[in-house]
N, C-alpha and C positions, 0 to 999 in steps of 0.2 A: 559339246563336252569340254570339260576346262580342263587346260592346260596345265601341266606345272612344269614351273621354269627348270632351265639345268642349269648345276653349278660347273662355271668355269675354274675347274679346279685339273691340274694334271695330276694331281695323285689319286685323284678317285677312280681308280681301275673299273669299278664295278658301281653304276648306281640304279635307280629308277627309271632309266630310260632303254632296260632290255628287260626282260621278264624272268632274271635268274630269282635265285633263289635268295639273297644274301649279298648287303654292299661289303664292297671292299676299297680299305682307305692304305695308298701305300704309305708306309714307315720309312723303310732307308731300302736297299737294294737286297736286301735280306730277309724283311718282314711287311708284311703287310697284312691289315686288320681285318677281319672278316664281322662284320657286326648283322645278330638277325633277332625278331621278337616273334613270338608264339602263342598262343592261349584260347583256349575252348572249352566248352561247359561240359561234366563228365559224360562218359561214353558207356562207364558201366557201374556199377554200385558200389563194389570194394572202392574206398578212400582210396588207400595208398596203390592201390593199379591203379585206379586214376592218376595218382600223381605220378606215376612210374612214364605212365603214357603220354603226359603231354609232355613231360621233361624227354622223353627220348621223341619225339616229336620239332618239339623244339630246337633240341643240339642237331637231329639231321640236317639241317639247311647250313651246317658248316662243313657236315661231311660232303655234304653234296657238291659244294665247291673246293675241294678238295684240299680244305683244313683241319684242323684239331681244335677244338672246342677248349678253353680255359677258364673262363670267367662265365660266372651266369648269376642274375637277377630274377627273384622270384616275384611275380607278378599274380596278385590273387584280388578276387572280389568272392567277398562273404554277405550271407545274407544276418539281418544282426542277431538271430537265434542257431545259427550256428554253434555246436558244441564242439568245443576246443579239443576235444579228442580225436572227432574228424577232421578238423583242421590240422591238427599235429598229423595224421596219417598221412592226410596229404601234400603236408610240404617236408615228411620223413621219404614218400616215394618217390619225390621229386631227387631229395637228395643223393637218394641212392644210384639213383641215374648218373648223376651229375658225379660219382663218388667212380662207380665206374668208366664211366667218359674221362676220367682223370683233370675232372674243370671243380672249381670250388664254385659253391655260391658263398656270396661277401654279400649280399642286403636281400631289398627289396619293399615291395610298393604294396599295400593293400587298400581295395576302398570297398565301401558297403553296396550290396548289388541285392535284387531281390535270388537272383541264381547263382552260384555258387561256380565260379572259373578261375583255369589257374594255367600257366604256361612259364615260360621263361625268358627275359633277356640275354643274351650269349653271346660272348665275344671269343674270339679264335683265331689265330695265323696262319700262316700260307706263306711259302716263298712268292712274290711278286711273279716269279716264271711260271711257276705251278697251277696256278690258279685255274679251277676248271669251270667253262660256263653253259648254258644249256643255249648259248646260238652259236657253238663252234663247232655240230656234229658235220662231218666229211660223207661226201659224195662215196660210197664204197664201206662205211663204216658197216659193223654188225652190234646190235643193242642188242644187252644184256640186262634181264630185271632180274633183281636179286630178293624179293621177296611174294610173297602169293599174293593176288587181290581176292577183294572180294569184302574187306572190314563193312563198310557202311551198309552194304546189303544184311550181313551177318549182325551187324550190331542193331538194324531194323530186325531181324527175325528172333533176334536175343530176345527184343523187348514184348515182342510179341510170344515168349517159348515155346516157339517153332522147331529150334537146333539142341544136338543132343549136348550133353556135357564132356563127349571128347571134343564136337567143331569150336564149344564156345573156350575149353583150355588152347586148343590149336590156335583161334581167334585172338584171345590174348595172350599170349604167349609171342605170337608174332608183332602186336600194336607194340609190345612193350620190351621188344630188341631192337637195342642200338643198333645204327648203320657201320657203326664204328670198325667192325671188320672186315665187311668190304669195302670202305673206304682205304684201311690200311692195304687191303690184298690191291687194288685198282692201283694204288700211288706208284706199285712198281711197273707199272708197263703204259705206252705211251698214247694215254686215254685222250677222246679229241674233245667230248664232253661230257656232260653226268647234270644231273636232276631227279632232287626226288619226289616221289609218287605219291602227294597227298591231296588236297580236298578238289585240286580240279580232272582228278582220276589220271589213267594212266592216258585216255584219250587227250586229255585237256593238256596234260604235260607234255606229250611227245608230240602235238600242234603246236606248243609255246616251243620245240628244239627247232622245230623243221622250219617253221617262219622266221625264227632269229638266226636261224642258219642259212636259209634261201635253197629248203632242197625239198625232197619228199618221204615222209617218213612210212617201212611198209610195215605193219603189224601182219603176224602171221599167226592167225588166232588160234589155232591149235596144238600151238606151244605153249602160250600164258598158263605160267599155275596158279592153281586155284586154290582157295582156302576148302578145307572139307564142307559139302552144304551148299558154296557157294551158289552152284551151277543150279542146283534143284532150289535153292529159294526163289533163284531169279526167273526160274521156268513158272514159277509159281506166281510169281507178281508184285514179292517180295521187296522192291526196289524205294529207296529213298528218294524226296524229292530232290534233294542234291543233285545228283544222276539226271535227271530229267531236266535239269536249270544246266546243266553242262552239254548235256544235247542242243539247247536251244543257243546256247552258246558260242558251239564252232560247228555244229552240225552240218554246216553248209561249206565247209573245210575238209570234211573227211568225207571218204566215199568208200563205201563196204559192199562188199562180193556179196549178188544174194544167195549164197552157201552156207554163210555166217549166221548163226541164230539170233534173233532179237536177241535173247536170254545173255549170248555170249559178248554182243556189243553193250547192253545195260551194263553187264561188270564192267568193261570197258570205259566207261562213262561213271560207273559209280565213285565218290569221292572217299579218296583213301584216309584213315585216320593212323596216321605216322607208319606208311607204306615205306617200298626197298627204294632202291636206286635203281635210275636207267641211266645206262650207262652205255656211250658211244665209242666203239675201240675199233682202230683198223682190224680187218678181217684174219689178219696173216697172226695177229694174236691173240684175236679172241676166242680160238678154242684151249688154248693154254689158259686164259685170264677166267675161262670156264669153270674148265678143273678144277685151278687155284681154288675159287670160290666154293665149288659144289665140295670140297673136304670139308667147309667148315660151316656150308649154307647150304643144305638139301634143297631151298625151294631158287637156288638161281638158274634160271634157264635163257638162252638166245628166243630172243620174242620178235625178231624182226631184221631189217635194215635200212642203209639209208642210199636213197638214189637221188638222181636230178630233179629239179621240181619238175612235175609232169602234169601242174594246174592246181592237184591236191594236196595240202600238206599233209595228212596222211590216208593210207589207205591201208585198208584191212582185208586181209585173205584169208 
């Protein structure tokens, strides 16, 4: 496997050589850059939800390392029959993301593609102290997911009109909410790390905490919320191959209680499209950092914790 080299740089707090989310280049003792890029082919048919989805997709990977998102670059590939009115939709959803995130877009890139993708460039700040990474969660911490899983399964069952027309508004309704507010609720209490929950699921992510962190992460699967549908598409068989390429991926990393349903470890495995945030908080705060959340995010709930490595990075109960 080829290597790539690292830069001997001390300002780069954050680069390619941990599995965060998002580099960071420090500025002066006050600011530092949080730079991340995005983009994937539509998920659902409305243009502008599409653009809504990948631009709040996109901006999470700065909430997730515990910035504010400012600048963003529009990044599209058009196919060349493309009509300009789906193309204005979807860089009108995009905007609106970015309008609420309080980040402008200033340009952007397009080139001719036979499929039609779009995401975003994003740049963001962070106090240099602040900075949150997904290899710092502590021995004693308790995770908190702030959003339902289940998108990729659901957006397999969409395509197939399997789910009724309240799972699919639940569905998107949640791809296409910023992290932005739990990001703000988390900044006030004293978080050890955070990552959020997209294409390599919430299994794939909280194996990338536990190994950059050196502990064991325990999913307590009885907790995770669900998107409506979820549970019964996956009992069904409903599951993406994403899901299955992530299984084959760290499968041999995690170890699940046979208690746990197949059904309920595939969502586990299925690949989020602009999922919540996990987030690692000492214990003695995380039912206040709960609270906070659940006034203003019905689906956040404690999904786990974190202990000594014990062989597995995670396990599921």
């Amino acid at each position: 496997m080829c290597q790539l080299p690292k830069f001997d740089d001390p300002n780069l707090l954050v680069g390619f050589d941990t599995s965060d989310d998002a580099a960071v280049y420090k500025i002066d003792d006050n600011t530092a850059l949080i730079q991340t890029v995005d983009i994937f082919p539509p998920v659902v048919d409305d243009p502008y939800l599409y653009g809504q989805i990948a631009a709040a997709n996109s901006l999470s990977d700065v909430y997730a390392m515990g910035g504010k998102p400012k600048l963003a670059m529009n990044i599209l590939c058009m196919p060349e029959d493309m009509e300009k009115s789906v193309l204005l939709d979807v860089l009108q959803g995009g905007y609106s993301k970015c309008k609420e995130a309080s980040a402008i877009i200033c340009g952007g890139h397009t080139i001719k593609d036979n499929e039609p993708k779009y995401g975003l460039c994003v740049s963001g700040f962070v106090h240099p102290d602040h900075i949150l990474k997904n290899s710092s969660a502590a021995e004693g911490d308790v995770l908190i997911l702030t959003k339902a899983l289940g998108t990729g399964i659901l957006n397999t069952a969409l395509k197939a009109e399997l789910i009724t027309a309240e799972s699919e508004k639940a569905l998107c309704e949640s791809m296409a909410t910023l992290n932005k507010t739990a990001a703000e609720i988390m900044a006030d209490y004293h978080v050890s790390g955070c990552t959020d929950v997209t294409g390599f699921g919430l299994m794939g992510h909280a194996h990338e905490m536990a190994s950059g962190s050196d502990v064991t992460i325990v999913i307590e699967s009885s907790h995770l919320p669900l998107l409506p549908q979820a549970l019964e598409m996956a009992e069904m068989g409903i599951v993406p191959k994403g899901a299955y390429n992530n299984r084959n991926w760290i499968g041999c990393s995690v170890a699940s209680s046979r208690k746990v349903p197949l059904a309920v470890t595939d969502i586990m495995f299925d690949p989020q499209t602009s999922g919540g945030l996990l987030i690692a908080v000492p214990e003695k705060e995380s039912q206040q950092l709960l609270r906070r959340l659940k006034d203003s995010i019905a689906a956040a709930e404690i999904v786990g914790y974190v202990k000594a490595f014990d062989g597995k990075s995670v396990r599921v109960e």
